[in-house]
Backbone as CSV, one residue per row, in Angstrom:
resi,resn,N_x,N_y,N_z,CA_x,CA_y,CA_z,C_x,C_y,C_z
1,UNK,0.820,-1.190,0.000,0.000,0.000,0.000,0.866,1.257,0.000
2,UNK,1.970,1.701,0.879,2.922,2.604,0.896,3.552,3.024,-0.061
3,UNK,4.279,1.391,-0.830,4.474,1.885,-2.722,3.624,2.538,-3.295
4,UNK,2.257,1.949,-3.111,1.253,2.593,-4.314,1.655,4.127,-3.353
5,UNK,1.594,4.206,-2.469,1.485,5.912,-2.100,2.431,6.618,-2.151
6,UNK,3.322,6.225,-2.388,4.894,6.739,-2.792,4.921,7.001,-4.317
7,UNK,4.579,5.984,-5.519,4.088,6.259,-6.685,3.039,7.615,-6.958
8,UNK,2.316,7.632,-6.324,1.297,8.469,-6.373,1.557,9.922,-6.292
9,UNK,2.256,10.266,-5.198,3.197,11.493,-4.764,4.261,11.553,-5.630
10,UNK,4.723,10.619,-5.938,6.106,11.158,-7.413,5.406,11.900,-8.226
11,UNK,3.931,10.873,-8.496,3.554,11.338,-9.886,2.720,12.969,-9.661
12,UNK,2.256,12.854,-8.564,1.413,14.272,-8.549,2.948,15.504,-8.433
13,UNK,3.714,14.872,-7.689,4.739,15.961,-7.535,5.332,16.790,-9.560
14,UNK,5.944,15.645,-9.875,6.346,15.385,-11.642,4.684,16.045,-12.224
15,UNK,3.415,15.946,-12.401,2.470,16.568,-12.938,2.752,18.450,-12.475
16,UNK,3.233,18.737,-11.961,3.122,20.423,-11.664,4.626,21.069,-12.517
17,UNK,5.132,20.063,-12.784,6.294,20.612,-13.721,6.011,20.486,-15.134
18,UNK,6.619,21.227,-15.969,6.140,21.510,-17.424,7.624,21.802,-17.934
19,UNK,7.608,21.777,-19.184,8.279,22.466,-20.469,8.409,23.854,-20.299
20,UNK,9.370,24.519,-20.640,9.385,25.608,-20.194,9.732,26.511,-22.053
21,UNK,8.917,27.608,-22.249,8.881,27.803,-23.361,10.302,28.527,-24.003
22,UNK,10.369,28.123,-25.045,11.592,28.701,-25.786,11.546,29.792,-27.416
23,UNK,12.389,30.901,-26.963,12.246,31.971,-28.130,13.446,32.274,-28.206
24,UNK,13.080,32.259,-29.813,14.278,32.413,-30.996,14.125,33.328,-31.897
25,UNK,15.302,34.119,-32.135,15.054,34.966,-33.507,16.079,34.799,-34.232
26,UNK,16.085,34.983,-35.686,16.470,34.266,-36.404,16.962,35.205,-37.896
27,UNK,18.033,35.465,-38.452,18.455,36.116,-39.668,18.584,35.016,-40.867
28,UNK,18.424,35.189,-41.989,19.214,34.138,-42.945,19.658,35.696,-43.780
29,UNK,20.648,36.020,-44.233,21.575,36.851,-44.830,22.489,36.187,-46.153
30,UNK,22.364,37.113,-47.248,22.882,36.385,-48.697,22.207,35.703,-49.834
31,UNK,21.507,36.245,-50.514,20.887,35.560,-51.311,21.268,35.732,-53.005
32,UNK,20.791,34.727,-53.624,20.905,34.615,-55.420,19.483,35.470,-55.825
33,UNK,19.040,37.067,-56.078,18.241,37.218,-56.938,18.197,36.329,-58.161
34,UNK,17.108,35.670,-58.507,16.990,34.715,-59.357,17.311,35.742,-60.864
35,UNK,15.923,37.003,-60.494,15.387,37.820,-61.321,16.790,38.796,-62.382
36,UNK,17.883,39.295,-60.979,18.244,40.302,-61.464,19.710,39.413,-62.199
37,UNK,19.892,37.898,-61.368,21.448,37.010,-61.496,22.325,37.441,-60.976
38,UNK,22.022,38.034,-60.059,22.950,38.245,-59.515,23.136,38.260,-57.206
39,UNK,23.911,37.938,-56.540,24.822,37.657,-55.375,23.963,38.854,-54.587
40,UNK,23.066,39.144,-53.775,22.866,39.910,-52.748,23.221,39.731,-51.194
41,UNK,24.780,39.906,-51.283,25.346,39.863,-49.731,24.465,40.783,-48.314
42,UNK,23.852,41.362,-48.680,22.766,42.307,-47.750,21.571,41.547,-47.292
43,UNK,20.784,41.004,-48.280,19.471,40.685,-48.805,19.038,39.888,-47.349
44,UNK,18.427,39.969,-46.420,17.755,39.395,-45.231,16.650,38.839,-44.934
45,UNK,15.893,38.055,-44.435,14.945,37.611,-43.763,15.182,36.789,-42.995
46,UNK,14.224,37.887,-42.058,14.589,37.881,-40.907,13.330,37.391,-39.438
47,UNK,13.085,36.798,-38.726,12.026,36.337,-38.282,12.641,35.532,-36.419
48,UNK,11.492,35.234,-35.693,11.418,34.895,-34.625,10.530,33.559,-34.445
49,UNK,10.610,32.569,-33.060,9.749,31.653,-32.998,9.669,31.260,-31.534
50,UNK,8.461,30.834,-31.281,8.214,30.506,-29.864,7.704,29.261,-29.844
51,UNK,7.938,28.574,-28.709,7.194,27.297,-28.797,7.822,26.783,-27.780
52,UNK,7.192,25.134,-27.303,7.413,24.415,-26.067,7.340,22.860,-26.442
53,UNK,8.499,22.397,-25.986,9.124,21.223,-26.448,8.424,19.792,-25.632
54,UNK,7.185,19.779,-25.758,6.002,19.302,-25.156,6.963,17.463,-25.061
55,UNK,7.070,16.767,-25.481,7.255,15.936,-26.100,8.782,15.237,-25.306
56,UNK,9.412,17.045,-24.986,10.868,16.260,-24.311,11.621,15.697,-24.955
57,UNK,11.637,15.743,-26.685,12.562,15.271,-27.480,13.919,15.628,-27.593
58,UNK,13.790,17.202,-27.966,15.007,18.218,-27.747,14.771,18.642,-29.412
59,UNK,13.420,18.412,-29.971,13.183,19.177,-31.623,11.895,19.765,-31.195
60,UNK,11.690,20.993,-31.494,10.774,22.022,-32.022,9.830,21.799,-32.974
61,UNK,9.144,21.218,-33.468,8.353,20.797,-34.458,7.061,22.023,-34.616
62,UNK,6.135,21.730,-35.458,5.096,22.419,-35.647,4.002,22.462,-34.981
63,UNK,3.517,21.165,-34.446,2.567,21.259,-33.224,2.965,21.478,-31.966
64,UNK,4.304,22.012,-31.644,4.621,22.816,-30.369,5.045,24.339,-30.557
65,UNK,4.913,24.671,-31.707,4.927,26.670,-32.112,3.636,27.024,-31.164
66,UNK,4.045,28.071,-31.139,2.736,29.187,-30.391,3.298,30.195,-31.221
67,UNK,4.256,30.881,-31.902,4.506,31.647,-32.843,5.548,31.574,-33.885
68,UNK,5.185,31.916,-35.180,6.575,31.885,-36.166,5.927,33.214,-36.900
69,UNK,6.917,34.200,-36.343,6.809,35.609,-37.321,7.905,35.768,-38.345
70,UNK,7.775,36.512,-39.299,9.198,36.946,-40.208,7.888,38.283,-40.799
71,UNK,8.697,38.918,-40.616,8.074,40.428,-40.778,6.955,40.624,-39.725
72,UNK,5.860,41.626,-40.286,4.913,41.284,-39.229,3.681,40.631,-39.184
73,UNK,4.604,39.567,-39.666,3.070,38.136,-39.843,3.725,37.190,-38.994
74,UNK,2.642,36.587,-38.021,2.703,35.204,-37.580,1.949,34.270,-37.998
75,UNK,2.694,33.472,-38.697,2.338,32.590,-39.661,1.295,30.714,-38.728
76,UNK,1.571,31.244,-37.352,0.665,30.556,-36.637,-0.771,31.126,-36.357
77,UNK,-0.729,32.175,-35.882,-1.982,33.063,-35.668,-2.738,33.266,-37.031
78,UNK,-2.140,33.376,-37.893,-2.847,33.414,-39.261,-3.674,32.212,-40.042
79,UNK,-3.066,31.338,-39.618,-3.786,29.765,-40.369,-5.388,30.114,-39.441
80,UNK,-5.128,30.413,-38.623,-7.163,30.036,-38.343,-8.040,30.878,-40.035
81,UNK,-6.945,31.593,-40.579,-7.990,32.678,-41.146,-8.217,32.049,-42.605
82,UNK,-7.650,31.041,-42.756,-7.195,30.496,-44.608,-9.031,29.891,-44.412
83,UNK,-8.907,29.704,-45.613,-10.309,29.392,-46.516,-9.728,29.377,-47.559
84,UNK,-11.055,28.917,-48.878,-10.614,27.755,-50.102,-9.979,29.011,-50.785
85,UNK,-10.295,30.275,-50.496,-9.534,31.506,-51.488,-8.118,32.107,-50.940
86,UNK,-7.669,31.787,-50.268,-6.676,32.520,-49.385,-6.143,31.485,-48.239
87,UNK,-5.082,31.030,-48.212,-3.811,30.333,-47.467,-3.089,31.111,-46.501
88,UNK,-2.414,30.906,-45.538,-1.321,31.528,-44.610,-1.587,30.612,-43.364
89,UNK,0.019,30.808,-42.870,0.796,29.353,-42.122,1.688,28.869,-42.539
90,UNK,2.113,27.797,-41.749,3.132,27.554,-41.856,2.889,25.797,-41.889
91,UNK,3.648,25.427,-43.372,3.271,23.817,-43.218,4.014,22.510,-43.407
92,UNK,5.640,23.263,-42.721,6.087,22.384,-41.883,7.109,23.352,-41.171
93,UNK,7.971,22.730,-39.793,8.527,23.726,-39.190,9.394,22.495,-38.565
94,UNK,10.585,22.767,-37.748,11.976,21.549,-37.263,12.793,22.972,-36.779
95,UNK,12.917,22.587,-35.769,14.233,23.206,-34.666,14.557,22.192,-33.888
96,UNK,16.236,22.160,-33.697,16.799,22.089,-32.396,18.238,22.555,-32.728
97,UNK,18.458,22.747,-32.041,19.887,23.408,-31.767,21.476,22.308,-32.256
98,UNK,20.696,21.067,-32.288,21.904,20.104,-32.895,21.792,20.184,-34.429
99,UNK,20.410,20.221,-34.943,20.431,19.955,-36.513,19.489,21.316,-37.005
100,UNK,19.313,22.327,-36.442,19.332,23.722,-37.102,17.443,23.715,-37.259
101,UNK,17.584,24.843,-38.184,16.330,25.174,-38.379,15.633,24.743,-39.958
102,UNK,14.510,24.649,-39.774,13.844,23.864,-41.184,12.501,24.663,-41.054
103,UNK,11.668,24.842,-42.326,10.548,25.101,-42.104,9.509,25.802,-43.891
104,UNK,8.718,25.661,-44.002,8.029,26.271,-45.274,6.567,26.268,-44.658
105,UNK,6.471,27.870,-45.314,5.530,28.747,-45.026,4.694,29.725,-46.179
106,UNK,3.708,30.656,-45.839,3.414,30.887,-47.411,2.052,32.188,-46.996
107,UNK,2.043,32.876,-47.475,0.723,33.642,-47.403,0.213,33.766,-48.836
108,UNK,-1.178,33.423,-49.291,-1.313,33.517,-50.792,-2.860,33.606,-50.787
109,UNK,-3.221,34.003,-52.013,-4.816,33.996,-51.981,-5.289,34.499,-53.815
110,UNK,-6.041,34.368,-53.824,-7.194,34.772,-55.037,-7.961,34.878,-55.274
111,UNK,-9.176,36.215,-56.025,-10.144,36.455,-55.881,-10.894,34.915,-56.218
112,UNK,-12.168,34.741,-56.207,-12.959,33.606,-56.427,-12.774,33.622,-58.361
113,UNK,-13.021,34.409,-58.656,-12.541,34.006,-60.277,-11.064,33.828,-61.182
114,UNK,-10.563,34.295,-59.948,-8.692,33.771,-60.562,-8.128,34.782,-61.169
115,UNK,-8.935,36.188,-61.398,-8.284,37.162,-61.871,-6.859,37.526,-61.559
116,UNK,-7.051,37.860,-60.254,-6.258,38.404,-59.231,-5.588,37.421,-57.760
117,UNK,-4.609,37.105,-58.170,-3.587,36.109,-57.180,-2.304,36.989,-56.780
118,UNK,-1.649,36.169,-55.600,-0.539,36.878,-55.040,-0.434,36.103,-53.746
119,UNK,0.904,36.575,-53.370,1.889,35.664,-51.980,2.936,36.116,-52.075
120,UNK,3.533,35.301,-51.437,5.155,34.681,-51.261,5.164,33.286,-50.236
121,UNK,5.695,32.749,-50.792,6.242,32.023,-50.159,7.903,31.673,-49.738
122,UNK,8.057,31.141,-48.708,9.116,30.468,-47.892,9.795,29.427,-47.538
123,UNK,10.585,28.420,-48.154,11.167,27.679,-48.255,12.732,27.547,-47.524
124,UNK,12.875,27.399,-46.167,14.262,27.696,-45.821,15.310,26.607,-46.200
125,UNK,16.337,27.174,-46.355,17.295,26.271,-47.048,17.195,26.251,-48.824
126,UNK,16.001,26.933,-49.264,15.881,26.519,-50.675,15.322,28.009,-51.420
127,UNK,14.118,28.581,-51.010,14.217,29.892,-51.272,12.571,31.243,-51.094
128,UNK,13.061,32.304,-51.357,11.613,32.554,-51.073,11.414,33.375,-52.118
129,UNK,9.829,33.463,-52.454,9.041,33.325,-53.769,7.961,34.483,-53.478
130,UNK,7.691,35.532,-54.074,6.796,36.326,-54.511,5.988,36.468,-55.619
131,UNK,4.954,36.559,-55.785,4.087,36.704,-57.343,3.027,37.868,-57.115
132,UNK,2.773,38.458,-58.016,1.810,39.075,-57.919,0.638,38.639,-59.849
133,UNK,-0.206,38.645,-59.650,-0.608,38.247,-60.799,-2.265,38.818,-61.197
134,UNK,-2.517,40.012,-61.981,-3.489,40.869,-62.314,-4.155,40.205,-64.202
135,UNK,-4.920,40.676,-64.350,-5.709,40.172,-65.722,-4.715,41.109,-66.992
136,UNK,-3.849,42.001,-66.240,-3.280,43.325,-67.159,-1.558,43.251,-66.575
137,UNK,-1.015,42.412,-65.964,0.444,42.107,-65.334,0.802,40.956,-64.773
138,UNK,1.991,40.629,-64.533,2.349,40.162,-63.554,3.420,39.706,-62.935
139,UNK,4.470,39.547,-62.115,5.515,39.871,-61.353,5.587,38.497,-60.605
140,UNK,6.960,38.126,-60.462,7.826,37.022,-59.885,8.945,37.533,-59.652
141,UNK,9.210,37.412,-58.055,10.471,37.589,-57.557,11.060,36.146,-56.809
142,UNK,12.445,36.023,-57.085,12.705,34.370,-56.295,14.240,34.966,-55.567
143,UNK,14.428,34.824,-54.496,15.470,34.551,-53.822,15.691,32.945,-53.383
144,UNK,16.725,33.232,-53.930,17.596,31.116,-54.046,18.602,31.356,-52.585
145,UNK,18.391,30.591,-51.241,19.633,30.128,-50.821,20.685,29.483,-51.795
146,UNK,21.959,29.998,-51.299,23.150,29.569,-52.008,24.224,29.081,-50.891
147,UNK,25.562,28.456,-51.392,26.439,28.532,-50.449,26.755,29.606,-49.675
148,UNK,26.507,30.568,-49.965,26.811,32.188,-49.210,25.756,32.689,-48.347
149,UNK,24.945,32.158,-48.372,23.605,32.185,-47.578,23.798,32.078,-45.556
150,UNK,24.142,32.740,-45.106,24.392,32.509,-43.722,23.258,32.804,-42.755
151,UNK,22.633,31.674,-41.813,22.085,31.719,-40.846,23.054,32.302,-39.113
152,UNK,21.940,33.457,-38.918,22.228,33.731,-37.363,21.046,33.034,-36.508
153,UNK,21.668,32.909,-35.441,20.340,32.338,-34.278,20.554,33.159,-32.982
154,UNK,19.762,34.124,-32.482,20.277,33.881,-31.306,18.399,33.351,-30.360
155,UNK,19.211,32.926,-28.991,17.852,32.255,-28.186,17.588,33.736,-27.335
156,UNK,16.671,34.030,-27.353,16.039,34.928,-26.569,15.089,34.426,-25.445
157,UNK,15.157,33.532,-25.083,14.817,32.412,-23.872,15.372,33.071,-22.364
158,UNK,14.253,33.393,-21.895,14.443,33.854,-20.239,15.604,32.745,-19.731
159,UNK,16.373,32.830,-18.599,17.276,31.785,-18.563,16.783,32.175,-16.321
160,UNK,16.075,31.115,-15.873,16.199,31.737,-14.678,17.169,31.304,-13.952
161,UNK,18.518,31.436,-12.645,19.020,30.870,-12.319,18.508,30.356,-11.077
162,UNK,17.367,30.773,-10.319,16.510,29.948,-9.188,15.304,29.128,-10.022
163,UNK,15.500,27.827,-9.189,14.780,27.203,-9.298,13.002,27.453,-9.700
164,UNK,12.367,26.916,-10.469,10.981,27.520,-10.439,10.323,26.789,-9.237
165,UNK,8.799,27.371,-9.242,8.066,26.505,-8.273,7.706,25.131,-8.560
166,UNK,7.651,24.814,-10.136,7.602,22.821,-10.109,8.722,22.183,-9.704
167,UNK,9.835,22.783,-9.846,11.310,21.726,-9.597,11.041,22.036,-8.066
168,UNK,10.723,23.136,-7.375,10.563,22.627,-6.021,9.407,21.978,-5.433
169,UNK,8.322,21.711,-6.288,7.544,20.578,-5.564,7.894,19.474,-6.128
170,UNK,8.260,18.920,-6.812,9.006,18.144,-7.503,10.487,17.507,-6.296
171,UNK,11.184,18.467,-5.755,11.715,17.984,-4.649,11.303,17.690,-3.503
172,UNK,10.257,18.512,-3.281,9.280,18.181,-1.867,8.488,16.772,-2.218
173,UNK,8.415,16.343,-3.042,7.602,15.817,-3.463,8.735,14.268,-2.945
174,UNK,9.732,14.111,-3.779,10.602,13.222,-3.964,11.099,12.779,-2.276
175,UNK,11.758,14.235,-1.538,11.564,14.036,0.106,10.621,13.596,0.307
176,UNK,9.347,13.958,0.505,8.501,13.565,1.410,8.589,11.633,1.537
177,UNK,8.480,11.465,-0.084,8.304,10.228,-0.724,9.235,9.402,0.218
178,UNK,11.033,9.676,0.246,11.565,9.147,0.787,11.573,9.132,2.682
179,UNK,11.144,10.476,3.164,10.965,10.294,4.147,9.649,8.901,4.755
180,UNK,8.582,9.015,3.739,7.544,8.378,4.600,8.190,5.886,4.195
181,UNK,9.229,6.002,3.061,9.894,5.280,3.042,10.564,5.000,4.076
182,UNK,11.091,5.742,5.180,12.054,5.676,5.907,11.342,5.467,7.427
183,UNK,10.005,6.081,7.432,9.217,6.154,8.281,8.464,4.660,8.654
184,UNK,8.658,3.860,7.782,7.722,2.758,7.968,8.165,1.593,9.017
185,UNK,6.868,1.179,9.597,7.705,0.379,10.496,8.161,-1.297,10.493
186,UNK,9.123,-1.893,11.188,10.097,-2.357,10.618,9.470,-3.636,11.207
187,UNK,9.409,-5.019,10.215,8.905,-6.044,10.953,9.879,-6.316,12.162
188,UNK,9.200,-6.759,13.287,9.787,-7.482,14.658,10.105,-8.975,14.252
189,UNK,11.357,-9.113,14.337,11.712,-10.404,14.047,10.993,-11.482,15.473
190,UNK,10.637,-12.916,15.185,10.144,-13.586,15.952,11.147,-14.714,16.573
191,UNK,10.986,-14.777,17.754,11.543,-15.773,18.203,10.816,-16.929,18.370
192,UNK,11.196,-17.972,18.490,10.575,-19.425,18.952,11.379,-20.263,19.766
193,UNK,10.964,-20.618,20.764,11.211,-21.179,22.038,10.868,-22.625,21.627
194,UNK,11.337,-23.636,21.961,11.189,-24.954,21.968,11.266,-25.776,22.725
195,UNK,10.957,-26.097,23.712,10.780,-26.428,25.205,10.314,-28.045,25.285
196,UNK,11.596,-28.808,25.685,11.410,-30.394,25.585,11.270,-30.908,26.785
């Protein structure tokens, strides 16, 4: 009975601790204008991301974002708004700090008769894509990652150096556990008398 109650208290102690959220912002610098052919050592995009590593893997994936901005769109907050004429979000996303950042994203739309279309999209590692497209014009811009293409990261992640309040019930939790272990009482060994 004491195990089961020792189990029980780990686990309620371990339930009040969580994931603790992580933010990143993020440069990619250097790109191939497709349009003009030529090397833009300046050329930036530039963006941030939040999210919580639910899972305990040590990767960032897409169903643990709570935000991915690059300009001033968050490409999470925006997907509630897509319908069959108009797209935005993000539809796939990969962080961790051992194997880098991954992700394609896109804002796009068109009237219901197709006159009138337009976006960009986002492809990291590969490139990002603009169109604009009227019944009387229309316009394509492509920036190509290249070898010259350099990613910055930095973590903008609160860093606390005291403990939060789950790691300390989480220790109270683990004491208590071992104290009431220690507390239990101890069988009385028996003697037997044999009397001939």
């Amino acid at each position: 009975m004491k195990h089961h109650l020792t189990a029980i208290a780990l686990l309620a102690g371990s339930a009040f601790a969580h994931a603790q959220s992580t933010h990143w912002t993020f440069t990619y610098t250097g790109f191939d204008d497709q349009e003009a052919g030529v090397f833009l050592p300046d050329a930036q995009i530039a963006g941030s991301f939040t999210g919580t590593d639910l899972n305990a893997d040590g990767v960032l994936d897409i169903g643990e974002l709570t935000s991915l901005t690059i300009g001033s769109m968050d490409y999470v907050a925006c997907a509630a708004s897509s319908n069959q004429y108009y797209h935005c979000g993000a539809d796939s996303f990969v962080f961790s700090p051992n194997q880098g950042l991954s992700f394609s994203l896109g804002e796009y739309g068109s009237d219901p008769e197709g006159f009138h279309s337009g976006g960009h999209l986002i492809e990291s590692g590969k490139l990002s894509y603009e169109y604009q497209i009227t019944p009387y014009s229309s316009m394509e811009h492509h920036l190509n990652w290249t070898q010259g293409t350099v990613l910055t990261m930095v973590s903008a992640s609160p860093v606390s150096p005291v403990p939060e309040a789950p790691a300390w019930a989480m220790l109270a939790a683990g004491l208590g556990a071992v104290a009431l272990w220690r507390r239990r009482p101890r069988p009385v060994p028996i003697q037997a008398s044999i009397r001939t």
